[in-house]
N, C-alpha and C positions, 0 to 999 in steps of 0.2 A: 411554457411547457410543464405537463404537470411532472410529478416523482415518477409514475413507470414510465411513461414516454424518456424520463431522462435517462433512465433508469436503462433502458433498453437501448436507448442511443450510446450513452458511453461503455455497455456491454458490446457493442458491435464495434465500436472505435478499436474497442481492448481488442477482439478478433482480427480484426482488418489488420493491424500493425503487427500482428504476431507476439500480445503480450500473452496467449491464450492459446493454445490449439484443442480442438474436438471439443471435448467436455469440462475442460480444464478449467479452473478459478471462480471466482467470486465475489460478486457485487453487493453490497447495502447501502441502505441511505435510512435514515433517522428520520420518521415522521411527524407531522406537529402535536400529536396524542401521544407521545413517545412510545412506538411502535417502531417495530424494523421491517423495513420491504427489501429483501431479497431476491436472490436470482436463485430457483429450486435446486437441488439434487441433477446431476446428470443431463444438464442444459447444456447445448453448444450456444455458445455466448453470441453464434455469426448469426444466428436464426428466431433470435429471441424474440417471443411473443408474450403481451400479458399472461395469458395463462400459464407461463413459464414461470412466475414470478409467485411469492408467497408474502405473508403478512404473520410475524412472529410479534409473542413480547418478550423483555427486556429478559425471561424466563425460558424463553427457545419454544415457549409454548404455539402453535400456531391456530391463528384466529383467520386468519383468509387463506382462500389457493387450495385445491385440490392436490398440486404435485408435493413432496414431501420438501423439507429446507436441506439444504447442503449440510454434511456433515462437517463441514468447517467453520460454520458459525458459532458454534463455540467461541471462536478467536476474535468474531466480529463481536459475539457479545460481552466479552471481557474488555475488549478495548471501548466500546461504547459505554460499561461501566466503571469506567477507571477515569473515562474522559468526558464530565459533560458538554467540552467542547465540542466533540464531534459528532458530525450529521452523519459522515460517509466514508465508507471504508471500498478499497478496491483490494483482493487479491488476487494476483498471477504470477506466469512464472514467464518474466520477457527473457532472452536466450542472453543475453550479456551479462543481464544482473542475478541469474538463475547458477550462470555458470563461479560466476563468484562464489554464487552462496554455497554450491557444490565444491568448489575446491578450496571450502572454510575460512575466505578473505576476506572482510569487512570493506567497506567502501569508507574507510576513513583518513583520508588523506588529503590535506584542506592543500587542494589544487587551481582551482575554479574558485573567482570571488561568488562567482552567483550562487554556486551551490553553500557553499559556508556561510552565505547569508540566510537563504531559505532553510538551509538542515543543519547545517552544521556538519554533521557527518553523518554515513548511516550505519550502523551498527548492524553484528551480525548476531540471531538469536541462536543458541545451540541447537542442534538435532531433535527434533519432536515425534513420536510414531501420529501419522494422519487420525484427524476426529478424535481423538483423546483429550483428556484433559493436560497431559502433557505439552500441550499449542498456546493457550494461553501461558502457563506458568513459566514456557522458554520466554516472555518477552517482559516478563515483570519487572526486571530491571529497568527495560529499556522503554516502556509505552508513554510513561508521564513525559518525560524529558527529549523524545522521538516523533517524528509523523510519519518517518518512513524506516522500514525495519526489514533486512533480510534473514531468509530463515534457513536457514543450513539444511539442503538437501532438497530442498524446498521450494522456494521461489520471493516474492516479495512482498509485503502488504502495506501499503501504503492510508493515510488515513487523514481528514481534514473537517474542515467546515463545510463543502458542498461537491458534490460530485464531479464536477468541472474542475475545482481548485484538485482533489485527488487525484483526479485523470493526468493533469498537466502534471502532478508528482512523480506519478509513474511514469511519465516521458520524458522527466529528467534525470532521475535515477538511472534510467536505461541508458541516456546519454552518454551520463556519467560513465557509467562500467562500458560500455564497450568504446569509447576515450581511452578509458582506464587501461582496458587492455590493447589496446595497438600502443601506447606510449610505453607499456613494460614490454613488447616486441619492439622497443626502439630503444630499448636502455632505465626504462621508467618514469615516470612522471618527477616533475620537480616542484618539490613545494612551495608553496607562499613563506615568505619570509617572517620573522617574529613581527617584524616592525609593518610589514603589510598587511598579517592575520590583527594586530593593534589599530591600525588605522581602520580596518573593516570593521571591527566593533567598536569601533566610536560613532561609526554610520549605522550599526544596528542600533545604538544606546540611542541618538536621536532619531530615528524614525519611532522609536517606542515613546520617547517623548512627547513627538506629534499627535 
């Protein structure tokens, strides 16, 4: 499958599950000329067609595509420069992890061994006014040391080595929070213990070894 085909398939995945609604969020993925292929301006994510899609560089300059690039690339292109690890960036706003970010609560409470394995935690970025340069600078703390980042007011952005690997980020994270909240309508979640958050990283320490 090439990069728009993919490109367009994990935009409709985000629609279908409701990480998105109408016109809402934003796709990229890092090309082998390092180039960025995004999802335009004012795309409904359920309907997406190449023509929807744009070809910037690393400058927000755009070299392909007719329709204009999202004003939120900014954020994509800050993290694409801060990270040359990463290929691909997803934003949306899924309603569990959205709601978090609105009522200014981080998702950082090492509950789940699988999440503190893959994230650790996910941190929540301050308040940004949208397409500003204020998007990238709320997450400067948090991009080198994060893959996934909630943004206060905002929704979530998630970010990896390939689109499939971010896609699954975002469906964890969402997991997570809405977990997260039916266990605080039950009294709260209860944490990992010191001595089992220790033994977890001992399993992170040798898988990195491997």
């Amino acid at each position: 499958m090439g990069l728009k085909a993919e490109l367009i398939y994990f935009s409709k995945l985000c629609y279908n599950n409701k990480f998105v609604a109408a016109t809402d969020g934003n796709i990229s993925v890092r090309t082998r000329k390092n180039l960025i292929l995004s999802t335009a301006t004012e795309t409904c994510k359920g309907k997406l067609k190449p023509s929807d899609l744009v070809k910037v560089d690393l400058k927000g300059k755009r070299v392909e595509g007719r329709k204009k690039p999202s004003t939120e690339l900014k954020l994509h292109l800050f993290i694409y420069s801060q990270r040359k690890d990463i290929n691909a960036i997803v934003h949306t706003h899924p309603r569990f992890s959205t709601a978090f970010a609105a009522a200014g609560l981080p998702l950082d409470k090492p509950v789940f061994p699988e999440i503190y394995l893959k994230l650790g935690k996910i941190p929540l970025a301050k308040y940004a006014t949208p397409s500003t340069e204020e998007v990238p600078a709320s997450i400067v703390n948090f991009v080198k040391d994060y893959n996934a980042i909630l943004l206060a007011n905002h929704g979530l952005v998630t970010f990896g080595k390939s689109l499939e690997e971010v896609y699954y980020l975002t469906e964890k994270v969402e997991q997570f929070a809405e977990i997260s909240f039916y266990a605080r309508m039950l009294g709260g979640e209860k944490e990992l213990t010191k001595h089992q958050i220790k033994k977890l990283d001992l399993l992170k320490q040798s898988a990195i070894k491997k």
